[in-house]
KOLMIMAR-816526 format. One record per atom (N, C-alpha, C): residue in three letters; atom name; x, y, z. Coordinates in steps of 0.1 Angstrom, whole numbers, plus 5000, padded with zeros to 4 digits. Layout:
<rs>
+------+------+------+------+------+
: resn : name :    u :    v :    w :
+------+------+------+------+------+
:  Ala :   CA :    X :    Y :    Z :
...
+------+------+------+------+------+
</rs>
This chain:
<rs>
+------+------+------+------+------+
: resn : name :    u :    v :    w :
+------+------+------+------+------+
:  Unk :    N : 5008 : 4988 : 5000 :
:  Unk :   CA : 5000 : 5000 : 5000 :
:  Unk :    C : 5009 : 5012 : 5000 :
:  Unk :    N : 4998 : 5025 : 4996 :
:  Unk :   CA : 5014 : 5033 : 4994 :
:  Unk :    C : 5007 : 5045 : 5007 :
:  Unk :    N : 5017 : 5049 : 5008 :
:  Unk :   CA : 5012 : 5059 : 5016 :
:  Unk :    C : 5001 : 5072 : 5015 :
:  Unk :    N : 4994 : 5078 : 5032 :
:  Unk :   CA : 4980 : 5084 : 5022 :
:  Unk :    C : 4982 : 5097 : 5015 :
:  Unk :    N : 4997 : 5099 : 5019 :
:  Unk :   CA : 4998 : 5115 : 5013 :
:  Unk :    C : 5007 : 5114 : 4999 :
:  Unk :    N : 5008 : 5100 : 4993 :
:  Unk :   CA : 5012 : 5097 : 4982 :
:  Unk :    C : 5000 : 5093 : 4972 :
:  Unk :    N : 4991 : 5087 : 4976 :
:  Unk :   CA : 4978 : 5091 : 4970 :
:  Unk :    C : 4970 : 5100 : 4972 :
:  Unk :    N : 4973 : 5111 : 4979 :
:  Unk :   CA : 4965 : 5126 : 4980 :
:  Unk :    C : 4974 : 5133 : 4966 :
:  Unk :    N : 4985 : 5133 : 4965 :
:  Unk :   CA : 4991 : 5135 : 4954 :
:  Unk :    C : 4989 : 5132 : 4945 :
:  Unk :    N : 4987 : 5120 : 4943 :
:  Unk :   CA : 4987 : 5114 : 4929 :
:  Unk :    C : 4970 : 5117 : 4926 :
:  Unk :    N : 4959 : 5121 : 4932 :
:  Unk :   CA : 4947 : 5123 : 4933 :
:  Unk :    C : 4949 : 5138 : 4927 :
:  Unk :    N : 4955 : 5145 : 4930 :
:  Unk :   CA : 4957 : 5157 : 4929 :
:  Unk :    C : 4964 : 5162 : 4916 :
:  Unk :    N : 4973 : 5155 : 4913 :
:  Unk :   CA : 4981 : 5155 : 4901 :
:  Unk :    C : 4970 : 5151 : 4888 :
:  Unk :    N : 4964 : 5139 : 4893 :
:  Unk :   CA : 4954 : 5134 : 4881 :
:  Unk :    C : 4942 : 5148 : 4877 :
:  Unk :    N : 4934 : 5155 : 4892 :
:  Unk :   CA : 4925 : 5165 : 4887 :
:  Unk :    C : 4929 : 5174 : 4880 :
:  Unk :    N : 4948 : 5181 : 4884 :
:  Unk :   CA : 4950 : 5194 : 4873 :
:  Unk :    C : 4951 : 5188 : 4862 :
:  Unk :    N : 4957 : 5176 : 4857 :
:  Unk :   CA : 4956 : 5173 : 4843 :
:  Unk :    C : 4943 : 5172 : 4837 :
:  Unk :    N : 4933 : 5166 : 4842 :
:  Unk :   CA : 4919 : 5168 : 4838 :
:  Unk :    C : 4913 : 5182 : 4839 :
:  Unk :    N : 4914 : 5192 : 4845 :
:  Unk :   CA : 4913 : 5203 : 4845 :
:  Unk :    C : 4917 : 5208 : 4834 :
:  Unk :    N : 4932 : 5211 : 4833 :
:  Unk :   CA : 4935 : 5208 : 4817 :
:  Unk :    C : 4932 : 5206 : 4805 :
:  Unk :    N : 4932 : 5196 : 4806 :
:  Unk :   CA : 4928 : 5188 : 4795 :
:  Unk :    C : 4911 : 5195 : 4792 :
:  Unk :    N : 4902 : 5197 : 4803 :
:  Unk :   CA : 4891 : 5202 : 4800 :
:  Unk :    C : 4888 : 5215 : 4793 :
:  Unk :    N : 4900 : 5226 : 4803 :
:  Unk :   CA : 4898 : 5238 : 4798 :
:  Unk :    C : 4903 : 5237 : 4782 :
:  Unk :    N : 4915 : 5229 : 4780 :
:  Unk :   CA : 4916 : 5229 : 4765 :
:  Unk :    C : 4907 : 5225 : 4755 :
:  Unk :    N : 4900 : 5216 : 4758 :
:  Unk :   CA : 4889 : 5207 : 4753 :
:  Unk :    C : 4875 : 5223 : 4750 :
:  Unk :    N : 4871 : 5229 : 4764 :
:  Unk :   CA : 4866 : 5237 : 4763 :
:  Unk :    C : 4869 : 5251 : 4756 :
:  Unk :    N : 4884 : 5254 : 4751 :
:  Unk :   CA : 4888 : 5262 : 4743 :
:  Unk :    C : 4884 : 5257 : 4730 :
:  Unk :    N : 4886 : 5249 : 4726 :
:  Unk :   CA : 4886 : 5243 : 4714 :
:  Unk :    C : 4869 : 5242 : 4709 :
:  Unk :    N : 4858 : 5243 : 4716 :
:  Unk :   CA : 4849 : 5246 : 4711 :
:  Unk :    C : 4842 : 5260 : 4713 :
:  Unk :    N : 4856 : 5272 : 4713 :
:  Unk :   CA : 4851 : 5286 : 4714 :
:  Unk :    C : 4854 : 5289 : 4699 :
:  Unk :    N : 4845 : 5296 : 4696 :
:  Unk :   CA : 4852 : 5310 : 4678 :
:  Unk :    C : 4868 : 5309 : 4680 :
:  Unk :    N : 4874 : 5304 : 4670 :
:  Unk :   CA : 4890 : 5313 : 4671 :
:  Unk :    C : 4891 : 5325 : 4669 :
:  Unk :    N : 4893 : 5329 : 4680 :
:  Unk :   CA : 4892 : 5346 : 4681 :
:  Unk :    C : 4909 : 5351 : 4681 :
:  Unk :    N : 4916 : 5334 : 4693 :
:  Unk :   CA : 4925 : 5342 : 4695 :
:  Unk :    C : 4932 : 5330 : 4699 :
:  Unk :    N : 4950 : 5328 : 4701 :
:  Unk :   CA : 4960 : 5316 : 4701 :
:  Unk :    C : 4961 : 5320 : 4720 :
:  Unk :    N : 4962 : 5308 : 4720 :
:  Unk :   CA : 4958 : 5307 : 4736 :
:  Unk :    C : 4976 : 5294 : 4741 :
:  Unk :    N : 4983 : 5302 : 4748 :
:  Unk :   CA : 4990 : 5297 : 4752 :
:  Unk :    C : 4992 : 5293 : 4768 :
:  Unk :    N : 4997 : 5286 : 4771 :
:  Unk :   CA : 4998 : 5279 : 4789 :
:  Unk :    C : 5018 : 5284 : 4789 :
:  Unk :    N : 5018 : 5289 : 4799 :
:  Unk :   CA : 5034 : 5291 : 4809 :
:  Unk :    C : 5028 : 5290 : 4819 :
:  Unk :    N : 5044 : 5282 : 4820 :
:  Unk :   CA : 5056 : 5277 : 4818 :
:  Unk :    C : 5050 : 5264 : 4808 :
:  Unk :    N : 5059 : 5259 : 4797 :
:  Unk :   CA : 5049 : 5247 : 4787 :
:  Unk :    C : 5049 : 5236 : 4797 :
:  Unk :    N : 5059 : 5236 : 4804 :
:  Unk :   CA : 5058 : 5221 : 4813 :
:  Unk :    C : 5051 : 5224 : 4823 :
:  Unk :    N : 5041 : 5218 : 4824 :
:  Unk :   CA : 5035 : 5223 : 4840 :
:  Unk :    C : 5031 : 5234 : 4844 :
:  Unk :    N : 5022 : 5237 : 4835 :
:  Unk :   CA : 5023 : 5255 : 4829 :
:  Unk :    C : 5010 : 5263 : 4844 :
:  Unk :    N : 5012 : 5276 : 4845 :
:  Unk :   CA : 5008 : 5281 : 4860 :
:  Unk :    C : 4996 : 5287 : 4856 :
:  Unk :    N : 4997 : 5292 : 4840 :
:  Unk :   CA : 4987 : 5305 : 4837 :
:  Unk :    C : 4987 : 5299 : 4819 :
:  Unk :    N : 4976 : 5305 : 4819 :
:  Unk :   CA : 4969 : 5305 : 4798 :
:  Unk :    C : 4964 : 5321 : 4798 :
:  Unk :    N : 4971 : 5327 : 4791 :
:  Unk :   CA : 4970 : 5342 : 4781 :
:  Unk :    C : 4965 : 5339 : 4766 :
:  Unk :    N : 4953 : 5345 : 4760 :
:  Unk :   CA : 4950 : 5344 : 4747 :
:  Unk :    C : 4956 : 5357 : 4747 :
:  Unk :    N : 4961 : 5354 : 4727 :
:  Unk :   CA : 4967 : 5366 : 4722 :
:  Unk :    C : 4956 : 5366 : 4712 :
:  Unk :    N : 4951 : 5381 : 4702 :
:  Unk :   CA : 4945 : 5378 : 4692 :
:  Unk :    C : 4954 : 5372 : 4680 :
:  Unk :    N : 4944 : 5366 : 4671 :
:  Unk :   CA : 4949 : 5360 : 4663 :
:  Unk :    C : 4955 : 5370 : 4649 :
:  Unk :    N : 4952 : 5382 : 4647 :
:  Unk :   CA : 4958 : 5391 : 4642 :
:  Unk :    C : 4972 : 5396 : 4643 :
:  Unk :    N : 4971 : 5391 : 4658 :
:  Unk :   CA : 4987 : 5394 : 4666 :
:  Unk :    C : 4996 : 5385 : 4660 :
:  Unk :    N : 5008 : 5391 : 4656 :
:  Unk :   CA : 5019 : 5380 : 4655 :
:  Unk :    C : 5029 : 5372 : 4667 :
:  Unk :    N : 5027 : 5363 : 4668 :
:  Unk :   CA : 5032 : 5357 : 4681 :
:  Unk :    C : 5042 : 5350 : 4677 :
:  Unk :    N : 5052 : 5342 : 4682 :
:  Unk :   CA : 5063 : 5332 : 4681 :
:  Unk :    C : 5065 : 5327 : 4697 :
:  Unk :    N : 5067 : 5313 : 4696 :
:  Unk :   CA : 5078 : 5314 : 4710 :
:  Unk :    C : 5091 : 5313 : 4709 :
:  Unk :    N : 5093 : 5321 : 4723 :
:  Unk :   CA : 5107 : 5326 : 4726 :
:  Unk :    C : 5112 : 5316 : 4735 :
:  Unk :    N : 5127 : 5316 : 4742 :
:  Unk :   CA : 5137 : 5305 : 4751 :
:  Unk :    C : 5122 : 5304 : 4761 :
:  Unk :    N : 5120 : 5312 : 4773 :
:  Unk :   CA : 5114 : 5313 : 4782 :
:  Unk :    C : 5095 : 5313 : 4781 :
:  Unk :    N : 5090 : 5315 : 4772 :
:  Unk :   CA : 5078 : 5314 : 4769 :
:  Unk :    C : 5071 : 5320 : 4755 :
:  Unk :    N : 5063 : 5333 : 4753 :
:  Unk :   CA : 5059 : 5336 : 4738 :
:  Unk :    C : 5056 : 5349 : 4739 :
:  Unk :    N : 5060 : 5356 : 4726 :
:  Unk :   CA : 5058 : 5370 : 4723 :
:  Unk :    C : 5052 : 5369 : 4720 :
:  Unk :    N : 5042 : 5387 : 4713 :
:  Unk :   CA : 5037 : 5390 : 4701 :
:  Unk :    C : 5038 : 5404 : 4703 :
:  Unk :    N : 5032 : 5404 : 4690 :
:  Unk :   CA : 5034 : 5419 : 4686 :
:  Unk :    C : 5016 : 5424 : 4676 :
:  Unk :    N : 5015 : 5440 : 4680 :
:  Unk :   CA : 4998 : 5440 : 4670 :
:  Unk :    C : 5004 : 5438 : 4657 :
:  Unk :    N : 4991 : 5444 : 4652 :
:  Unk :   CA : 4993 : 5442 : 4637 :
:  Unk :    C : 5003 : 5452 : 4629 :
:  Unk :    N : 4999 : 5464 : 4633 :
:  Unk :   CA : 5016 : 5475 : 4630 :
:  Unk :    C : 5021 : 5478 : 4636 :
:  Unk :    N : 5028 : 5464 : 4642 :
:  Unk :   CA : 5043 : 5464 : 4652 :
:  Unk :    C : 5043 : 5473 : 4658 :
:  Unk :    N : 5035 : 5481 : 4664 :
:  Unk :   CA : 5033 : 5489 : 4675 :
:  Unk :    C : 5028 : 5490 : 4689 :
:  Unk :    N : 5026 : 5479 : 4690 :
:  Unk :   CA : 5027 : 5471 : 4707 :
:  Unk :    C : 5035 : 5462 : 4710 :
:  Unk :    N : 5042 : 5456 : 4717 :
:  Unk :   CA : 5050 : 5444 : 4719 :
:  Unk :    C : 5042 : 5440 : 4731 :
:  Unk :    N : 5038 : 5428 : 4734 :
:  Unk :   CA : 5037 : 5417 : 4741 :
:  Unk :    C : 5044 : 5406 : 4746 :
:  Unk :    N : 5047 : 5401 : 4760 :
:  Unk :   CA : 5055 : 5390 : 4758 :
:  Unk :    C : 5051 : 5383 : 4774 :
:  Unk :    N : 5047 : 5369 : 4774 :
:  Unk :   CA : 5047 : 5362 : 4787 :
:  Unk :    C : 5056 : 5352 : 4787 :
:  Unk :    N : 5063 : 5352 : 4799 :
:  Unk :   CA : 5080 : 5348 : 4801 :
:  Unk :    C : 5078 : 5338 : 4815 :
:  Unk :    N : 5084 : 5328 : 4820 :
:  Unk :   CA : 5085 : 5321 : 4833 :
:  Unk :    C : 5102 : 5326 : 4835 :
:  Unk :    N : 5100 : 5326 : 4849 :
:  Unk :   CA : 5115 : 5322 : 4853 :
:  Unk :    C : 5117 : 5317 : 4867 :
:  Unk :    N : 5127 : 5312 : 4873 :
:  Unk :   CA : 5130 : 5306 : 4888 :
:  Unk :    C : 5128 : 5322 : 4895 :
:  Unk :    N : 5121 : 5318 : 4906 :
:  Unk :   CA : 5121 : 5326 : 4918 :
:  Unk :    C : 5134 : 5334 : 4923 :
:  Unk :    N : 5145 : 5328 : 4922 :
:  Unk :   CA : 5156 : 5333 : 4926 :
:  Unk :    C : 5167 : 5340 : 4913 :
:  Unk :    N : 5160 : 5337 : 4902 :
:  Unk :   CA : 5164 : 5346 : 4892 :
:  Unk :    C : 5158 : 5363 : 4884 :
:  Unk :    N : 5147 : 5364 : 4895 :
:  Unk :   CA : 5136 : 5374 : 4894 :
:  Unk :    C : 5146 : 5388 : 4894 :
:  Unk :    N : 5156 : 5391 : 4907 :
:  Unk :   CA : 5164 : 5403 : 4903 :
:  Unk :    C : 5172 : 5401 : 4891 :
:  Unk :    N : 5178 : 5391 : 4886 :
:  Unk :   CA : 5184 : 5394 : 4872 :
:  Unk :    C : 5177 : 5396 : 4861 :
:  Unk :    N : 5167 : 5395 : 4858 :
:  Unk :   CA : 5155 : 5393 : 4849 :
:  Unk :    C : 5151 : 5407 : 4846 :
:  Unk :    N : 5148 : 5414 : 4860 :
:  Unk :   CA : 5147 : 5426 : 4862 :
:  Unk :    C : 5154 : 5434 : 4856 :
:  Unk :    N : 5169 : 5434 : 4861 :
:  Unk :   CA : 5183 : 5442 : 4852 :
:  Unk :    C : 5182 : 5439 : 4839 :
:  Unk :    N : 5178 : 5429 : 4832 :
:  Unk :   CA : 5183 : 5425 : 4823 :
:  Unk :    C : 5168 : 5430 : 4815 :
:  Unk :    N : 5156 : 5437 : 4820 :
:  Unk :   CA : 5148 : 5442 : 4813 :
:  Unk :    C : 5149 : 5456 : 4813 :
:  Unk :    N : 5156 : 5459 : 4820 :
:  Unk :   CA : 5161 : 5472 : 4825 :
:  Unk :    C : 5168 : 5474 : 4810 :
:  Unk :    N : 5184 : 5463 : 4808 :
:  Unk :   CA : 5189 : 5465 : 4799 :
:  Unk :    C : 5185 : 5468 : 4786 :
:  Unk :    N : 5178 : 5458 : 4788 :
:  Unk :   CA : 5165 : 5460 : 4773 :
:  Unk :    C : 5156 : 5471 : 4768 :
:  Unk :    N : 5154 : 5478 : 4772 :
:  Unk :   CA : 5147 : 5493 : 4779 :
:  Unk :    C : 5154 : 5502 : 4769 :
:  Unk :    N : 5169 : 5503 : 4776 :
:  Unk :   CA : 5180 : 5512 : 4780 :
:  Unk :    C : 5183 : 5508 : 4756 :
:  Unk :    N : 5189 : 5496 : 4763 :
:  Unk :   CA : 5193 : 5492 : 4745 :
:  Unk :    C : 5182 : 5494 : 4736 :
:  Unk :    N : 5165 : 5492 : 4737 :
:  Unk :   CA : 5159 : 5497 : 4728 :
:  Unk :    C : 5158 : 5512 : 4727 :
:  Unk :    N : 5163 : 5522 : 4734 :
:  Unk :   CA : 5160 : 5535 : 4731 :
:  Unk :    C : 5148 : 5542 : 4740 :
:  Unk :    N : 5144 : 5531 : 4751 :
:  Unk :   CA : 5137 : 5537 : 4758 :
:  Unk :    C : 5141 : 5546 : 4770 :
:  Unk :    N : 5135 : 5554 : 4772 :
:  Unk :   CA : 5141 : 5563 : 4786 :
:  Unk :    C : 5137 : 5555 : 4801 :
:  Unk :    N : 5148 : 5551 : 4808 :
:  Unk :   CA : 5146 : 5542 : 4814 :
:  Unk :    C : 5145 : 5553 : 4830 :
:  Unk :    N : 5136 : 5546 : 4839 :
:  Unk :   CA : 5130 : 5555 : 4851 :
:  Unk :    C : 5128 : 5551 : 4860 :
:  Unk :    N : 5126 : 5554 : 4873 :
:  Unk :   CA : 5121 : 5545 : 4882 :
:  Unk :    C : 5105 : 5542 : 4879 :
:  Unk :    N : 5102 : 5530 : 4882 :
:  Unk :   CA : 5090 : 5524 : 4877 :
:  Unk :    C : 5081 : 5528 : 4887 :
:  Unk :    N : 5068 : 5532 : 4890 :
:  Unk :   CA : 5054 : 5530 : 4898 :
:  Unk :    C : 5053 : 5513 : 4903 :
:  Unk :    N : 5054 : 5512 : 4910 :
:  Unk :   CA : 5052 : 5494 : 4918 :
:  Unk :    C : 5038 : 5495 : 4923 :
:  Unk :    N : 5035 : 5485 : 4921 :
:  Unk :   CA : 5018 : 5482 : 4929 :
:  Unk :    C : 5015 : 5470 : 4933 :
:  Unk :    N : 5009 : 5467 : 4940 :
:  Unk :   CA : 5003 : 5451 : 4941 :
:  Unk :    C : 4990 : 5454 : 4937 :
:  Unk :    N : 4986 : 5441 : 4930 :
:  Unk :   CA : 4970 : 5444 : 4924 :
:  Unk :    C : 4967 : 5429 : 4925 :
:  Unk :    N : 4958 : 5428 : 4919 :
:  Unk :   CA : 4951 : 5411 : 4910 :
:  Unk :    C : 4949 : 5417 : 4899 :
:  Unk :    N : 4950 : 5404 : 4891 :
:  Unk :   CA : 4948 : 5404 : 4879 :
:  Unk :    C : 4941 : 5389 : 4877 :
:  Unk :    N : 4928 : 5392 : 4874 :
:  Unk :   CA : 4918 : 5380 : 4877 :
:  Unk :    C : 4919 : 5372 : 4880 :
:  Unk :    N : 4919 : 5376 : 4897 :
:  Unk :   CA : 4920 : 5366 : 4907 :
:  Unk :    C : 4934 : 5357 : 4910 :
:  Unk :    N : 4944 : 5365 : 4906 :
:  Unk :   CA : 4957 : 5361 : 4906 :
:  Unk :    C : 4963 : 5372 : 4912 :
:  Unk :    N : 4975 : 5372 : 4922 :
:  Unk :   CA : 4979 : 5383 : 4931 :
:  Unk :    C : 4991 : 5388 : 4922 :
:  Unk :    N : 4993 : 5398 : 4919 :
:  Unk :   CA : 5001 : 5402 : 4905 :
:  Unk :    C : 5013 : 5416 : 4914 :
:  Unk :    N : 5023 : 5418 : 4910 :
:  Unk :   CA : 5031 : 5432 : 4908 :
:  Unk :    C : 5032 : 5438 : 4896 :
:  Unk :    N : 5028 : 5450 : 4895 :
:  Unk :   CA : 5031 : 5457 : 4887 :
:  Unk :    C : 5042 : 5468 : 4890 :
:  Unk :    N : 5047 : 5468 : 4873 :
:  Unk :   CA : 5064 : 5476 : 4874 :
:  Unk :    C : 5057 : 5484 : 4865 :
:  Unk :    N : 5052 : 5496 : 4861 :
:  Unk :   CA : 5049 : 5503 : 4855 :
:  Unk :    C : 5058 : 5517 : 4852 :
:  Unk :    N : 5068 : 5517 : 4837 :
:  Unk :   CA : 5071 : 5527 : 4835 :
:  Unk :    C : 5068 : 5535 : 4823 :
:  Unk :    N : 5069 : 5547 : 4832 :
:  Unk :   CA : 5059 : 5557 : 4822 :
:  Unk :    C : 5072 : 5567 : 4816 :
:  Unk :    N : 5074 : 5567 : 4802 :
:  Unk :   CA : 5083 : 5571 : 4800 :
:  Unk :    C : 5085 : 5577 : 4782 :
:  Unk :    N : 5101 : 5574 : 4778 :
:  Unk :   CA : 5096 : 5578 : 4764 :
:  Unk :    C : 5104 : 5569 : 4759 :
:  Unk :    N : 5101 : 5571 : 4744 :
:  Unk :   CA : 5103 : 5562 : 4730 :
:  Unk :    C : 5105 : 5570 : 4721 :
:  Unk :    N : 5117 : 5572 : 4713 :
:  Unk :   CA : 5115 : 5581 : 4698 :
:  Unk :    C : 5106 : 5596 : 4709 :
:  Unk :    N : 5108 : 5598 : 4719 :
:  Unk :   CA : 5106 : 5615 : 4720 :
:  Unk :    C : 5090 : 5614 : 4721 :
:  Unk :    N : 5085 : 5599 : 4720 :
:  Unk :   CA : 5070 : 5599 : 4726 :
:  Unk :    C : 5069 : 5591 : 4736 :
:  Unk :    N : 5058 : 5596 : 4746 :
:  Unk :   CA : 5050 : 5592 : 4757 :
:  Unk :    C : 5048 : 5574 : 4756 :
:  Unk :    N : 5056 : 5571 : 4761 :
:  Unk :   CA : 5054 : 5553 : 4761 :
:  Unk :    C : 5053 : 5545 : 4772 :
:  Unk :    N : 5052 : 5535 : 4778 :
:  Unk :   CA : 5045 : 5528 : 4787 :
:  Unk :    C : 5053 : 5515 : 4785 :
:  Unk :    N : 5058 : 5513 : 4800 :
:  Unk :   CA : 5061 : 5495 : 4800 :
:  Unk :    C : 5060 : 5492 : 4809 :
:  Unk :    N : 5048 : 5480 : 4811 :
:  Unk :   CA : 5042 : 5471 : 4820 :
:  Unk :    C : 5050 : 5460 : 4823 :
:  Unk :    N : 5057 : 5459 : 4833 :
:  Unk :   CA : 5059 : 5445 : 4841 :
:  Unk :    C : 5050 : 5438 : 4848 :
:  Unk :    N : 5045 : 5428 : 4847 :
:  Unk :   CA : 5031 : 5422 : 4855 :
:  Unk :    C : 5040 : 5409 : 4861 :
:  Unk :    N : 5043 : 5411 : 4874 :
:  Unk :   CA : 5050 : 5399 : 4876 :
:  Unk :    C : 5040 : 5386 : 4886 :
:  Unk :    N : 5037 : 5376 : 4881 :
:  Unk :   CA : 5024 : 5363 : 4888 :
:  Unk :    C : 5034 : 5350 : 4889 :
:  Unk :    N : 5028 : 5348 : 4902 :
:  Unk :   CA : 5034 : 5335 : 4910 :
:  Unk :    C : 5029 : 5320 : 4893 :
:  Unk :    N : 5040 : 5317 : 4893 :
:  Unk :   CA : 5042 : 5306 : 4885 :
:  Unk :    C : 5039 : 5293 : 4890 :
:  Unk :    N : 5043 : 5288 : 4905 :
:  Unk :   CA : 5043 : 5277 : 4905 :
:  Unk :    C : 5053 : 5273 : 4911 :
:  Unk :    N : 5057 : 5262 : 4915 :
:  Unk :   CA : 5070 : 5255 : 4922 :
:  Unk :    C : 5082 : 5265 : 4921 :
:  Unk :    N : 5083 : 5272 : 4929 :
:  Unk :   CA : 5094 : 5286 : 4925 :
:  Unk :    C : 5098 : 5289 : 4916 :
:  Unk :    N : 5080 : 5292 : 4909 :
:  Unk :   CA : 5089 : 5305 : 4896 :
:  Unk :    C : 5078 : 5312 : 4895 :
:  Unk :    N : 5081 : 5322 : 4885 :
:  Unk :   CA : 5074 : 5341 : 4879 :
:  Unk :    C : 5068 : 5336 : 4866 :
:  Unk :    N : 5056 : 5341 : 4865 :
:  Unk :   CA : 5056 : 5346 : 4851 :
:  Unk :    C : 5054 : 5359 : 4850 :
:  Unk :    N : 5058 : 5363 : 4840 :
:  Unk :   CA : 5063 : 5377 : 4838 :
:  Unk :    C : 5054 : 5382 : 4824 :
:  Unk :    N : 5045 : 5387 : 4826 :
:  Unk :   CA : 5042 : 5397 : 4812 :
:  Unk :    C : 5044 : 5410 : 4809 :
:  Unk :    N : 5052 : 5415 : 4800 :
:  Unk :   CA : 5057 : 5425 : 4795 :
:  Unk :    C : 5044 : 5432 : 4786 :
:  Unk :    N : 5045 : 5443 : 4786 :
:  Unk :   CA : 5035 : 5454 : 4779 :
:  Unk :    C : 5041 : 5467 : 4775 :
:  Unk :    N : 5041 : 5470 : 4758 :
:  Unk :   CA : 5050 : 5478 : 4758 :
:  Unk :    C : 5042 : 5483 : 4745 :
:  Unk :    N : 5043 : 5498 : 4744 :
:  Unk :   CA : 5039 : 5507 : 4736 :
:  Unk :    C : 5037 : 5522 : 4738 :
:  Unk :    N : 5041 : 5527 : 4727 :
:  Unk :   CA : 5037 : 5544 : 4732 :
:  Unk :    C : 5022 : 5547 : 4733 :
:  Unk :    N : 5018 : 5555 : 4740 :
:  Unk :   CA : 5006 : 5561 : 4745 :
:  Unk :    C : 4993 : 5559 : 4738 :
:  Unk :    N : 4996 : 5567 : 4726 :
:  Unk :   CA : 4987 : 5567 : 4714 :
:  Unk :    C : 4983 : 5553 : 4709 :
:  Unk :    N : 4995 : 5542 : 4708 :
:  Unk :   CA : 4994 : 5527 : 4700 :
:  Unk :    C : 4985 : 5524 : 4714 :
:  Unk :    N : 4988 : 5522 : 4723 :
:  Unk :   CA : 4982 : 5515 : 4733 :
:  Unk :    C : 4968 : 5520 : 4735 :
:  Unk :    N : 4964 : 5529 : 4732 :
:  Unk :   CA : 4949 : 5530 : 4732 :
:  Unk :    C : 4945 : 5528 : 4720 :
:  Unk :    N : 4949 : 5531 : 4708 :
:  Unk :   CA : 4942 : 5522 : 4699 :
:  Unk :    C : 4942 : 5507 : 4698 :
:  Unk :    N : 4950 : 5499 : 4703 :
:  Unk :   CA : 4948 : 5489 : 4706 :
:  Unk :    C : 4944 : 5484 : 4719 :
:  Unk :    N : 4936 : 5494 : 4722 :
:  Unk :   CA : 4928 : 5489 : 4737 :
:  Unk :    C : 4921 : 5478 : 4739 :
:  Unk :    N : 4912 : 5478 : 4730 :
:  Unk :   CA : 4902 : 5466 : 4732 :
:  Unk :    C : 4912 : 5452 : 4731 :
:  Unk :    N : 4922 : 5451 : 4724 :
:  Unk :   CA : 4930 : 5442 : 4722 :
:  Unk :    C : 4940 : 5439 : 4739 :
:  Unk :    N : 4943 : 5450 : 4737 :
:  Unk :   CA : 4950 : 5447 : 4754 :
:  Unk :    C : 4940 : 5445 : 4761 :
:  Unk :    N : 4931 : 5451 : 4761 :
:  Unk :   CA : 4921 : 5447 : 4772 :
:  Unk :    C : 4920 : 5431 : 4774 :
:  Unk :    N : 4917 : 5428 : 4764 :
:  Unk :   CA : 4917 : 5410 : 4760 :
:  Unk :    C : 4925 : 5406 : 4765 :
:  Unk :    N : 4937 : 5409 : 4757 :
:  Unk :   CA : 4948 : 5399 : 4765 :
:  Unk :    C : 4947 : 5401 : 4782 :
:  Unk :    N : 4949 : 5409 : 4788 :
:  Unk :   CA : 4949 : 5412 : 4803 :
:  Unk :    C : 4936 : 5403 : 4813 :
:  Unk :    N : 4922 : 5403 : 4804 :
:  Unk :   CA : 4913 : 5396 : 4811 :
:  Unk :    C : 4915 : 5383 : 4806 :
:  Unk :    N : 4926 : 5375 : 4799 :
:  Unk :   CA : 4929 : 5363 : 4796 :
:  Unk :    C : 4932 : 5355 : 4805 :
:  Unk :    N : 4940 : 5364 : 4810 :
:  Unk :   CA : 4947 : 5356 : 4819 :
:  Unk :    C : 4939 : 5348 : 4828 :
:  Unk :    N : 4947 : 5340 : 4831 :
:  Unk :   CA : 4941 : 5328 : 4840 :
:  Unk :    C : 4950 : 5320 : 4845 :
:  Unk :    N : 4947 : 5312 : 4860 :
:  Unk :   CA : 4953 : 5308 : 4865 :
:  Unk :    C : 4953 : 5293 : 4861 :
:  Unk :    N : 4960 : 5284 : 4857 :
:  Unk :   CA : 4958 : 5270 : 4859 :
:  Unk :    C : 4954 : 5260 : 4872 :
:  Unk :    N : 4960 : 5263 : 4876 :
:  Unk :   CA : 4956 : 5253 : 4894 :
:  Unk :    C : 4951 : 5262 : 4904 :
+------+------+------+------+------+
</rs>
């Protein structure tokens, strides 16, 4: 016989995979409106739909996209818990190397449907315009982040509101 807290696990392990397996099952008979991805892919924490207009790829750590005239960037990323300050610098760097005016960020704690989220909000510039970059940092799972990034100048970002809007109420928790 195996022990009872090795079949409370294994009971437990079986429901998220059916859970799973269900919400996919129940994606799959919605309109394709939009590509719906799970991070981390292995044992994934959260599913974000992008529109299907959006160009997406995945990347080392999880999947970009971008709108339709490359004028928003998108991207949800996992990482280990104890790699979260490098991650940070290293978006910092990214910032700095794209040409953005890099600042101290607005920090917040919020939810983000029903998920306990930080936000790194910097309000800043691009090409000499008013731009915006969202860090949304959500508990992943067995010590790690998922990280979504939100980036666009002022203007793009409200015309693609309704579209961010989407993505942001996408999100979802897996377990």
């Amino acid at each position: 016989m195996q022990p009872a807290s090795r079949v409370v696990d294994c009971i437990k392990m079986k429901f998220r995979r059916t859970a799973v397996i269900a919400l996919a099952l129940s994606l799959l008979g919605s309109p394709v409106l939009a590509k719906n991805f799970a991070v981390p892919d292995k044992d994934p924490a959260i599913i974000v739909s992008i529109p299907n207009d959006w160009d997406t790829k995945e990347v080392k750590y999880g999947y970009e996209g971008w709108s339709p005239n490359k004028d928003v960037y998108i991207s949800v990323e996992f990482a280990a818990i104890k790699n979260v300050k490098a991650m940070m610098e290293a978006n910092q760097k990214w910032m700095k190397d794209t040409g953005i005016k890099v600042n101290k960020p607005i920090e917040a704690e919020t939810n983000l449907n029903g998920i306990a989220a930080t936000i790194y909000k910097f309000e800043t510039t691009y090409k000499d315009e008013p731009t915006t970059v969202d860090f949304i940092m959500l508990p992943g799972g067995k010590d790690r982040v998922v990280l979504l990034t939100l980036w666009g100048n002022d203007e793009e970002r409200t015309k693609h509101g309704k579209a961010i809007d989407s993505i942001l109420s996408s999100v979802k928790a897996i377990n």
